[in-house]
N, CA and C atoms as an extended XYZ file, in Angstrom:
438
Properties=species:S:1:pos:R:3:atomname:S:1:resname:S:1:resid:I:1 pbc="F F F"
N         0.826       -1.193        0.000 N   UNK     1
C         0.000        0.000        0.000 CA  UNK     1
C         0.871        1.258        0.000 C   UNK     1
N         2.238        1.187        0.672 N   UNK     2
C         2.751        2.281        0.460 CA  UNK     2
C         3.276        2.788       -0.544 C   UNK     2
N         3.342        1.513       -1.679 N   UNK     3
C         4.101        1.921       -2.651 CA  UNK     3
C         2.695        2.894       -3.394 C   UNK     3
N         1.505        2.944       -3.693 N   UNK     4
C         0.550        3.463       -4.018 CA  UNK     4
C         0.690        5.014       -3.743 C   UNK     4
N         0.966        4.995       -2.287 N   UNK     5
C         1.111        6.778       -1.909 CA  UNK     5
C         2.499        7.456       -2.262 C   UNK     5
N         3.737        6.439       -3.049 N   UNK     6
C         4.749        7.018       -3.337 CA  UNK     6
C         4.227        8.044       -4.367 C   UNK     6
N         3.341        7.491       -5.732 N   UNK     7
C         2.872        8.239       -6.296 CA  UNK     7
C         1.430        9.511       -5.787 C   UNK     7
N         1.301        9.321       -4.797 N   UNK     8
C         0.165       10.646       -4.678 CA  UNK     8
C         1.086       12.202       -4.199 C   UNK     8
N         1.583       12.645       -5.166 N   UNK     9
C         2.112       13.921       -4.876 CA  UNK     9
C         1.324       15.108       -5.026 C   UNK     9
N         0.244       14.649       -4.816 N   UNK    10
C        -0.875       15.681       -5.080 CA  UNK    10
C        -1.812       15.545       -4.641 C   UNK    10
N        -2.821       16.936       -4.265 N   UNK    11
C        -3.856       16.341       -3.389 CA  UNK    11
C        -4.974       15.571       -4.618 C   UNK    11
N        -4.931       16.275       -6.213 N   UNK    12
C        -5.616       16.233       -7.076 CA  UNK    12
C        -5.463       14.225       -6.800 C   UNK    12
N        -4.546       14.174       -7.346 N   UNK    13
C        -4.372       12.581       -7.422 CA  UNK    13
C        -4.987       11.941       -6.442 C   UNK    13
N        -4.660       12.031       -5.054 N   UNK    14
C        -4.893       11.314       -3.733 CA  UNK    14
C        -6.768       11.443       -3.802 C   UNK    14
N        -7.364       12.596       -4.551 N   UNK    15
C        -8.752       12.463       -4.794 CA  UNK    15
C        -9.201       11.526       -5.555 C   UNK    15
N        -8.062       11.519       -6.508 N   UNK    16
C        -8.714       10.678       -8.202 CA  UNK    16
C        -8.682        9.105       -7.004 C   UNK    16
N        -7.725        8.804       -6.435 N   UNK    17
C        -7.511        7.342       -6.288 CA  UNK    17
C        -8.548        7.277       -4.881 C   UNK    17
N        -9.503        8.182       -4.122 N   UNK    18
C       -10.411        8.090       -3.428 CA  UNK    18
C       -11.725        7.729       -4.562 C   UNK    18
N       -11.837        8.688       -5.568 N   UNK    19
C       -12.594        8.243       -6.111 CA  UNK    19
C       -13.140        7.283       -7.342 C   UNK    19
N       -11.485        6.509       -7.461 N   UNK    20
C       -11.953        5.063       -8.079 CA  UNK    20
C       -11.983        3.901       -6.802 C   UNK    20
N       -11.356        4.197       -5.850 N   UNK    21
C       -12.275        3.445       -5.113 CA  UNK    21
C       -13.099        3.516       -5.037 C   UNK    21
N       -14.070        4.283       -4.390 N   UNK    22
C       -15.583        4.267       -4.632 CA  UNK    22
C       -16.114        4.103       -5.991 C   UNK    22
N       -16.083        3.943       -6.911 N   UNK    23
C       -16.436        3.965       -8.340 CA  UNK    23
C       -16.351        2.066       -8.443 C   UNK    23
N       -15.055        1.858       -7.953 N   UNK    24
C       -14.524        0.299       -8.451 CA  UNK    24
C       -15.600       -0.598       -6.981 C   UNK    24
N       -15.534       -0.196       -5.894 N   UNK    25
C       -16.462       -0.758       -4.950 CA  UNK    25
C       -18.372       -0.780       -5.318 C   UNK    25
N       -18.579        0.691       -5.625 N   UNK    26
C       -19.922        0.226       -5.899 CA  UNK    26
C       -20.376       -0.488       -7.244 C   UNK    26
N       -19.142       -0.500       -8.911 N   UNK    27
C       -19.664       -1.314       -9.299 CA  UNK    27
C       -19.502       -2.854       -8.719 C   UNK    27
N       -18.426       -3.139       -8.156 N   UNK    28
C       -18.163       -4.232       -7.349 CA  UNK    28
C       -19.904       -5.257       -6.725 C   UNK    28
N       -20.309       -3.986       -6.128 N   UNK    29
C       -21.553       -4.427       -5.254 CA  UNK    29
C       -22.552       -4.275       -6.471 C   UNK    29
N       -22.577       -2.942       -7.281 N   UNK    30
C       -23.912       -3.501       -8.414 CA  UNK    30
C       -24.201       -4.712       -9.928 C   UNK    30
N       -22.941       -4.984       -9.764 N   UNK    31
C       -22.388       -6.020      -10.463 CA  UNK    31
C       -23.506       -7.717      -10.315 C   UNK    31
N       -23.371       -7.481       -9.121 N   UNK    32
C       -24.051       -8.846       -8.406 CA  UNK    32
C       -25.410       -9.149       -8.853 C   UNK    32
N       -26.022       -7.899       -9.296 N   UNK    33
C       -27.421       -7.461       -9.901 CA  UNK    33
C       -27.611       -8.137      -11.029 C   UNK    33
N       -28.596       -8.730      -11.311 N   UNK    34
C       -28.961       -9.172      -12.910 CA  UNK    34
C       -28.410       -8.564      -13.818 C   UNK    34
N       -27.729       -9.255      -14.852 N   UNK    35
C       -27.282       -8.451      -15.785 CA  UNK    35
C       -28.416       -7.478      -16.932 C   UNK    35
N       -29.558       -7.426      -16.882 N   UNK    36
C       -30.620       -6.780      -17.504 CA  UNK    36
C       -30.462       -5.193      -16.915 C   UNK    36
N       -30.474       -5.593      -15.477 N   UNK    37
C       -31.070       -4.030      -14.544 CA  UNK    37
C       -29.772       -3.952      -14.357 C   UNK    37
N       -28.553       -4.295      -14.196 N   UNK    38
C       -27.592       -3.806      -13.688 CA  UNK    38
C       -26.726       -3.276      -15.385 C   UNK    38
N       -26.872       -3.627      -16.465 N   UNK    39
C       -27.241       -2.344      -17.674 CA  UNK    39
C       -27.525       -1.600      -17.492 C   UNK    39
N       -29.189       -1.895      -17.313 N   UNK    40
C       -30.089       -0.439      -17.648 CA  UNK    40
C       -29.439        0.425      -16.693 C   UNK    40
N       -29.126        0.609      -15.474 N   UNK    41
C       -28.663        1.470      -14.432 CA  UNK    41
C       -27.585        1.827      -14.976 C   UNK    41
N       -26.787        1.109      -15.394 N   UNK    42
C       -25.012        1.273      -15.951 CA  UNK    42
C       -25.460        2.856      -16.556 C   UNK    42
N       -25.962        2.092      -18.062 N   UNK    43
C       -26.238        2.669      -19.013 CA  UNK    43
C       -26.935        4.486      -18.760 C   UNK    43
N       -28.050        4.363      -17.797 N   UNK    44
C       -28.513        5.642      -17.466 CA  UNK    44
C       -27.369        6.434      -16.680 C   UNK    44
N       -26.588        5.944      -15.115 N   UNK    45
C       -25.029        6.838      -14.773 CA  UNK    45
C       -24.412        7.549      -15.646 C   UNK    45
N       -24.288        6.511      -16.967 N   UNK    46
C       -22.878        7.103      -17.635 CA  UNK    46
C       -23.502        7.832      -18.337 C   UNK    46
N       -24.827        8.477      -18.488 N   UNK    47
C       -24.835        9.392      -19.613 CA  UNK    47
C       -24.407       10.358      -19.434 C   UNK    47
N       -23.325       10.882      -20.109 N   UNK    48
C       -23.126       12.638      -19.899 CA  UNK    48
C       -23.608       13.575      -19.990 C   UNK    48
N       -23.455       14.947      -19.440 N   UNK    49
C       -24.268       15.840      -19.631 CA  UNK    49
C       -23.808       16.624      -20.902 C   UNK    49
N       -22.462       16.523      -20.636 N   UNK    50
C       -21.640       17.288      -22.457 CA  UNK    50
C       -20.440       16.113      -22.507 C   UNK    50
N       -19.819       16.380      -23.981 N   UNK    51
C       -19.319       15.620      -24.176 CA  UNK    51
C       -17.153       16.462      -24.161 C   UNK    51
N       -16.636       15.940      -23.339 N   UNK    52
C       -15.788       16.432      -23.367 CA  UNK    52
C       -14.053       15.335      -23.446 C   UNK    52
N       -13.287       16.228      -24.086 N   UNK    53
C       -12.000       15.260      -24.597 CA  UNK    53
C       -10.880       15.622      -23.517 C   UNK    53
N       -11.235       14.266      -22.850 N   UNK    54
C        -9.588       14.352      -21.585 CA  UNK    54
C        -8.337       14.578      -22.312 C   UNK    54
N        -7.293       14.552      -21.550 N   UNK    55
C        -6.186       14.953      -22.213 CA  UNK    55
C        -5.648       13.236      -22.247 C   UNK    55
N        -4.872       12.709      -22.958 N   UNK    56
C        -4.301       11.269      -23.072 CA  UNK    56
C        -3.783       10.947      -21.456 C   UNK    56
N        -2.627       12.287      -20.626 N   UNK    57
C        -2.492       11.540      -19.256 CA  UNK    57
C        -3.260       11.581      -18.389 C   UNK    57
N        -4.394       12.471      -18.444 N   UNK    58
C        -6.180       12.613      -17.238 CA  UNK    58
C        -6.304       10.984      -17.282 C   UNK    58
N        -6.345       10.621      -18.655 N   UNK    59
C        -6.919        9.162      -19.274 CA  UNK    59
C        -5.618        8.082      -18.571 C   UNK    59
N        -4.596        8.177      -18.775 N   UNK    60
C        -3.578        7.313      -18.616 CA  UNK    60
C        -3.560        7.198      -16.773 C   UNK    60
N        -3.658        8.524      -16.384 N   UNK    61
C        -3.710        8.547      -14.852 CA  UNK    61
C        -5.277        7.917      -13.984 C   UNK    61
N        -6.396        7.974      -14.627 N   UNK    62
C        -7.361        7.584      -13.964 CA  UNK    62
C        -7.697        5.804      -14.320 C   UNK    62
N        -6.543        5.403      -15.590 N   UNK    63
C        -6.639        4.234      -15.361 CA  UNK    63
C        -5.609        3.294      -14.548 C   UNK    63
N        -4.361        4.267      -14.717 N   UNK    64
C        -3.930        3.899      -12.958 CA  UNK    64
C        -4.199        3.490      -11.840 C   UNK    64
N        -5.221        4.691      -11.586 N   UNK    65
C        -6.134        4.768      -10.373 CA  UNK    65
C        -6.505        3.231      -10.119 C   UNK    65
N        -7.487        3.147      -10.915 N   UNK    66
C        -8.577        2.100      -11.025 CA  UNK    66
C        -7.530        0.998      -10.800 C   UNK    66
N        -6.781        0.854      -11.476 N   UNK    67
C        -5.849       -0.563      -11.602 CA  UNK    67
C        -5.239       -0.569      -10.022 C   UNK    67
N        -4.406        0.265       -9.760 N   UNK    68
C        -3.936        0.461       -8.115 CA  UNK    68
C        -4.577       -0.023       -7.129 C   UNK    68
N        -6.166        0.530       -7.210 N   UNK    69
C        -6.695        0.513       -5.959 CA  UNK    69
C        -7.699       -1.041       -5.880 C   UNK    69
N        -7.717       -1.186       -7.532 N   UNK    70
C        -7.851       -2.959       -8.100 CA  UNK    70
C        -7.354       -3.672       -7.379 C   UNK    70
N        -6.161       -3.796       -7.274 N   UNK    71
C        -5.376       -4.185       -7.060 CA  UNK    71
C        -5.063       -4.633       -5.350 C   UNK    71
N        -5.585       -3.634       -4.819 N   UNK    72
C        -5.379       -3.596       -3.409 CA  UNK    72
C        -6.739       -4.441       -2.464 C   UNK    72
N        -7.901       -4.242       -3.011 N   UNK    73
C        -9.037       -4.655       -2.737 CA  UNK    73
C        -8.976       -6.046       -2.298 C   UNK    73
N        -9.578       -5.878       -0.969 N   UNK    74
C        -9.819       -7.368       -0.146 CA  UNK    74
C       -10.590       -8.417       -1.332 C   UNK    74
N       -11.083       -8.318       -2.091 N   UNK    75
C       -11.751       -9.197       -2.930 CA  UNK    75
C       -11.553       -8.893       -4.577 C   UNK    75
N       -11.459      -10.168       -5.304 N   UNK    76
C       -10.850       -9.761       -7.128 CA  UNK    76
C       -11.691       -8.973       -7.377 C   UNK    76
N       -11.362       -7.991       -8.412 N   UNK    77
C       -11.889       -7.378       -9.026 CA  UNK    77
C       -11.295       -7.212      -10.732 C   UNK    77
N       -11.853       -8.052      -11.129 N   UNK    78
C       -11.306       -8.703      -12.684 CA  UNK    78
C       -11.808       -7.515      -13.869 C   UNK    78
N       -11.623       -8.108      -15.037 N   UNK    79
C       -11.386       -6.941      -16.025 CA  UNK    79
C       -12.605       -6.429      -16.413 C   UNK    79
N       -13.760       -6.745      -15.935 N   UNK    80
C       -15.117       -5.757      -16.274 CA  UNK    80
C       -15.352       -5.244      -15.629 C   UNK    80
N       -15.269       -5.557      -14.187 N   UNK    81
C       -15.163       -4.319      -13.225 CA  UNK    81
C       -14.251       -3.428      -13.412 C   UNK    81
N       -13.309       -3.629      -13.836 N   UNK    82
C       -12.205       -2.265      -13.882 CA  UNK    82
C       -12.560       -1.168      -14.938 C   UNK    82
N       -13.317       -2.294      -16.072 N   UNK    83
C       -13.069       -1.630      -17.591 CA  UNK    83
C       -14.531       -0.583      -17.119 C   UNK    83
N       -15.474       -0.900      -16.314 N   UNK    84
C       -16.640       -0.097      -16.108 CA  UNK    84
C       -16.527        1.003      -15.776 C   UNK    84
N       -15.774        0.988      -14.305 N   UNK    85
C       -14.820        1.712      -13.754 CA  UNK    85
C       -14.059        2.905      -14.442 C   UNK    85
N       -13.698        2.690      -15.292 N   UNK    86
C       -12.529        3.521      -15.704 CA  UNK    86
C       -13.779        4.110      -16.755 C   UNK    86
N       -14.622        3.104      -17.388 N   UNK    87
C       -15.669        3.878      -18.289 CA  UNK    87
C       -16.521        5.143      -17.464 C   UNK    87
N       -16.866        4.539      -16.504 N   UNK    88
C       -17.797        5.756      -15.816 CA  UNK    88
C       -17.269        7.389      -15.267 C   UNK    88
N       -15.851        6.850      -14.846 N   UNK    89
C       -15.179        7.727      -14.416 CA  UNK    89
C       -14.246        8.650      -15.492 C   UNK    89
N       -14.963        8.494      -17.056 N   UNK    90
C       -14.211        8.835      -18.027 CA  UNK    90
C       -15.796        8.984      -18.901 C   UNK    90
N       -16.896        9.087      -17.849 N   UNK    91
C       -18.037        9.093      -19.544 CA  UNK    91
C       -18.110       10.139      -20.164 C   UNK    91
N       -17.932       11.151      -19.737 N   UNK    92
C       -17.777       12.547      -20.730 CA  UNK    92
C       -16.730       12.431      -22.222 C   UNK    92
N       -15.844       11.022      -21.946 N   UNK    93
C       -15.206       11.546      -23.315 CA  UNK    93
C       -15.840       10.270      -24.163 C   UNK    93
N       -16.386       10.655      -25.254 N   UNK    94
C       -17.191        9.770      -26.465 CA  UNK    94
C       -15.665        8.755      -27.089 C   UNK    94
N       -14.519        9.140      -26.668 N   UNK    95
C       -13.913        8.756      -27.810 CA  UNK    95
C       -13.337        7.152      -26.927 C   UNK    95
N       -13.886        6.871      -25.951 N   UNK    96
C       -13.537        5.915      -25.113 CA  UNK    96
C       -14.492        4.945      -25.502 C   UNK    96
N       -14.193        3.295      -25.712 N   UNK    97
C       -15.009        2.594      -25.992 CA  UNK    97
C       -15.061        1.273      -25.185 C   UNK    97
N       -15.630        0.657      -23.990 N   UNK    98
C       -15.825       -0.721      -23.203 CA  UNK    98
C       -16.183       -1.647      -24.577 C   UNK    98
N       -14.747       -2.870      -24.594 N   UNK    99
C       -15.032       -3.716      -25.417 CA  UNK    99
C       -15.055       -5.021      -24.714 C   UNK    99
N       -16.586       -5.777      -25.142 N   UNK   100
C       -16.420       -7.018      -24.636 CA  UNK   100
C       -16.061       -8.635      -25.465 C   UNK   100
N       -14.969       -9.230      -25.406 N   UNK   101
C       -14.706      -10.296      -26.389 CA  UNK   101
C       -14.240      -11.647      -25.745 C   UNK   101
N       -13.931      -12.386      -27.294 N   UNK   102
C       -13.899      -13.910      -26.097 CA  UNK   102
C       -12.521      -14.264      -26.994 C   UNK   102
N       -12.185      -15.546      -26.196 N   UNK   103
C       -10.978      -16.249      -27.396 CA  UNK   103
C       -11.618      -17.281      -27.001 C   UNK   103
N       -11.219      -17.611      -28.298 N   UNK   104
C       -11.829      -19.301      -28.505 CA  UNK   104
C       -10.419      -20.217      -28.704 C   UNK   104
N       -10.485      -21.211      -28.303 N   UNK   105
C        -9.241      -22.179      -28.286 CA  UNK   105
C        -9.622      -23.600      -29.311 C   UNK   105
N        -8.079      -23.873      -29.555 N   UNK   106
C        -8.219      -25.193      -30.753 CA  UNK   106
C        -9.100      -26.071      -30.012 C   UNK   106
N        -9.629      -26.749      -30.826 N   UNK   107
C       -10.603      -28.102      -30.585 CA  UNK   107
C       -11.619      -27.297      -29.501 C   UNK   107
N       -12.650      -26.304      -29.807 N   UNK   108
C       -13.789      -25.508      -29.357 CA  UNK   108
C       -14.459      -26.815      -28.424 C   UNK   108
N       -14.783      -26.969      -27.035 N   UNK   109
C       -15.315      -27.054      -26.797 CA  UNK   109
C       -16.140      -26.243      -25.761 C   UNK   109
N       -17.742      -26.472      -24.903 N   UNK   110
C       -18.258      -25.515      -24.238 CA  UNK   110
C       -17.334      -24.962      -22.679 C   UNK   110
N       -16.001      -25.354      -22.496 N   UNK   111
C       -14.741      -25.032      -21.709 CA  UNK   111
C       -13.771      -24.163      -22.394 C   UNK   111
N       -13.813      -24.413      -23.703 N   UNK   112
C       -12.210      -23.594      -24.242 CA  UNK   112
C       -12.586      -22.548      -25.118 C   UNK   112
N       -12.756      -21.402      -24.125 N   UNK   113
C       -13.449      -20.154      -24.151 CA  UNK   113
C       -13.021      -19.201      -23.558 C   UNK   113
N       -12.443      -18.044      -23.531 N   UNK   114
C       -12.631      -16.785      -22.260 CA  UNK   114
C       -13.362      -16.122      -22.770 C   UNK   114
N       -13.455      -14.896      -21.724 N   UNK   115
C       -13.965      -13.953      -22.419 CA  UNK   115
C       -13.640      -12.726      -21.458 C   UNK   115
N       -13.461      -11.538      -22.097 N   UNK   116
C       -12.407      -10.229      -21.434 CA  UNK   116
C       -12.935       -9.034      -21.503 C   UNK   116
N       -12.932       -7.939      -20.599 N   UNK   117
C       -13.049       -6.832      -21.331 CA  UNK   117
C       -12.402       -5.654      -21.010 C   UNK   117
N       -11.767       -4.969      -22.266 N   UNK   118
C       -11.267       -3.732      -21.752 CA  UNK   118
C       -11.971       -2.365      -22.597 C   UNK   118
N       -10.744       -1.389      -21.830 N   UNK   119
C       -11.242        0.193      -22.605 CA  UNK   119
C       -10.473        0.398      -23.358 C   UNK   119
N       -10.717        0.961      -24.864 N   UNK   120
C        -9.912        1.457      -26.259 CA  UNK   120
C       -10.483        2.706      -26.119 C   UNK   120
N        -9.306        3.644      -26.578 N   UNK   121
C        -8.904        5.064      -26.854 CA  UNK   121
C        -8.622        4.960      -28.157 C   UNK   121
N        -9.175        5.285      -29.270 N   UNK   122
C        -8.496        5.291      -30.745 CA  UNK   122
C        -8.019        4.379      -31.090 C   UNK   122
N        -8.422        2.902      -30.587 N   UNK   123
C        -7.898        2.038      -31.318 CA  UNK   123
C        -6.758        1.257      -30.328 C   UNK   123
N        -6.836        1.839      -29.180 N   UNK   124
C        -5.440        1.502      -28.208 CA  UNK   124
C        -5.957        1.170      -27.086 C   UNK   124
N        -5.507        0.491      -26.338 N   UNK   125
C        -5.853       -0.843      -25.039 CA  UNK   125
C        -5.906        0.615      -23.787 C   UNK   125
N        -6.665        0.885      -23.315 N   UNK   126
C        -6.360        2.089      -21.753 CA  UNK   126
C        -6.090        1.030      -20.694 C   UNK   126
N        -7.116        0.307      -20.485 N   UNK   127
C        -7.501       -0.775      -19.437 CA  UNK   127
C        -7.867       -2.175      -20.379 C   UNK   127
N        -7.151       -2.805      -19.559 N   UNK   128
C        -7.382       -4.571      -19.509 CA  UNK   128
C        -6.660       -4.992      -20.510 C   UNK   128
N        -5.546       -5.064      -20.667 N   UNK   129
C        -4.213       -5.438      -21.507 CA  UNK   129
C        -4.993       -6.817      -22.199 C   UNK   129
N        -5.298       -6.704      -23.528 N   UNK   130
C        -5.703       -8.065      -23.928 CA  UNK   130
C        -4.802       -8.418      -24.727 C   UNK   130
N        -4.940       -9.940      -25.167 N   UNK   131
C        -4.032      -10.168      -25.829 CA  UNK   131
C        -4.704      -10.443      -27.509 C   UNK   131
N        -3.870      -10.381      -28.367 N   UNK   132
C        -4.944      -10.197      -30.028 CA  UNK   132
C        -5.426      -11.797      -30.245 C   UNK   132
N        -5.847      -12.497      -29.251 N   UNK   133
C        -6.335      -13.641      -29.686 CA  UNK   133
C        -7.688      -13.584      -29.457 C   UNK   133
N        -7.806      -12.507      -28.682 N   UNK   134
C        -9.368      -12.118      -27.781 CA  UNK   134
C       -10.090      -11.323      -29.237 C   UNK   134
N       -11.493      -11.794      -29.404 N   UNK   135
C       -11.954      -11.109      -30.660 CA  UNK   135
C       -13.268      -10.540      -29.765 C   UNK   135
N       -13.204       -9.329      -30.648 N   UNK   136
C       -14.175       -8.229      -29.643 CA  UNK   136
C       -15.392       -8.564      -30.367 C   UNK   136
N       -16.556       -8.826      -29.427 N   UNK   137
C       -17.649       -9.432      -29.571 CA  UNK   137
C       -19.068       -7.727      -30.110 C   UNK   137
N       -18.871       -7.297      -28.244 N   UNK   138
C       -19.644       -6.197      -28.701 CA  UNK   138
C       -19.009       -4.875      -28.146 C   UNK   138
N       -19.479       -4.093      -28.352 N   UNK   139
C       -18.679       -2.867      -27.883 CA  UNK   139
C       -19.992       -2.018      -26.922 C   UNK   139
N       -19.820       -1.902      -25.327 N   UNK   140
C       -20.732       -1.184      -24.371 CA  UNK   140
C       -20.836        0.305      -25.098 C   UNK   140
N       -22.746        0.116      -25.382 N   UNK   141
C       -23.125        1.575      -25.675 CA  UNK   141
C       -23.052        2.099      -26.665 C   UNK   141
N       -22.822        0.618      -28.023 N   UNK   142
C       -22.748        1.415      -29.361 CA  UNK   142
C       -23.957        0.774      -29.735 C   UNK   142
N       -24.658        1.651      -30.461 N   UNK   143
C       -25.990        1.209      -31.040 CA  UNK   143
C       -25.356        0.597      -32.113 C   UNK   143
N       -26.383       -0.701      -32.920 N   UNK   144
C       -26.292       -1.476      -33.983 CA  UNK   144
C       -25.920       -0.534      -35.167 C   UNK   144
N       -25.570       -0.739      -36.592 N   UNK   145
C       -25.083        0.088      -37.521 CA  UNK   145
C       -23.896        1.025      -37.254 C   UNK   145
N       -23.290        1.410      -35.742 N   UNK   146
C       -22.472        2.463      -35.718 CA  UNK   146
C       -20.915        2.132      -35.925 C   UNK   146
């Protein structure tokens, strides 16, 4: 844990990493929710009120956050909780996208499967380091045709 506060040289920061804890804990707890209503709720939070473009390190630093305090948590908190996380606490910028995908393994059976999800910035991994075997299924919050 201390290595966490080597980096808070700021009070700005020491806020950001208060408030992906709370961000990474309550999706933690709304998670548990049916996946139907625990959407629809997702989905209504993150709407923004305007749409605004972080700077690449706002973005690089608040997925820090999330990962750090991930990290520290009495209980896992695996890559859709994080990737939510870092989505909610980043919904003002449109150019951020929650991707959800699977890899499929030789000789498919209903076991040789994952499935992952992270956040893309232009095409680039923010959160949940995947690896290119993972094929992105759907993308959180894009309507069909887009």
């Amino acid at each position: 844990m201390t290595r966490v506060f080597t980096k808070v040289r700021s009070l700005a920061v020491f806020w950001l990493l208060v408030e992906a804890t709370l961000v990474v804990v309550a999706v933690k707890i709304a998670y548990q929710l049916p996946f139907r209503l625990f959407k629809k709720g997702f989905d209504w939070f993150i709407k923004p009120a305007s749409a605004v473009t972080y700077p690449l390190n706002r973005i690089h630093q608040t997925a820090w956050a999330v990962n750090a305090v991930s990290n520290r948590m009495p209980f896992a908190v695996v890559c859709l909780p994080r990737a939510l996380s870092l989505k909610y606490l980043l919904r003002q910028d449109p150019r951020l996208h929650l991707k959800i995908g699977v890899r499929l393994q030789a000789g498919f059976t209903a076991h040789a499967w994952a499935a992952h999800a992270w956040v893309e910035l232009d095409g680039q991994i923010v959160i949940g380091d995947t690896p290119e075997t993972y094929q992105s299924l759907w993308t959180w919050g894009e309507q069909p045709g887009n």
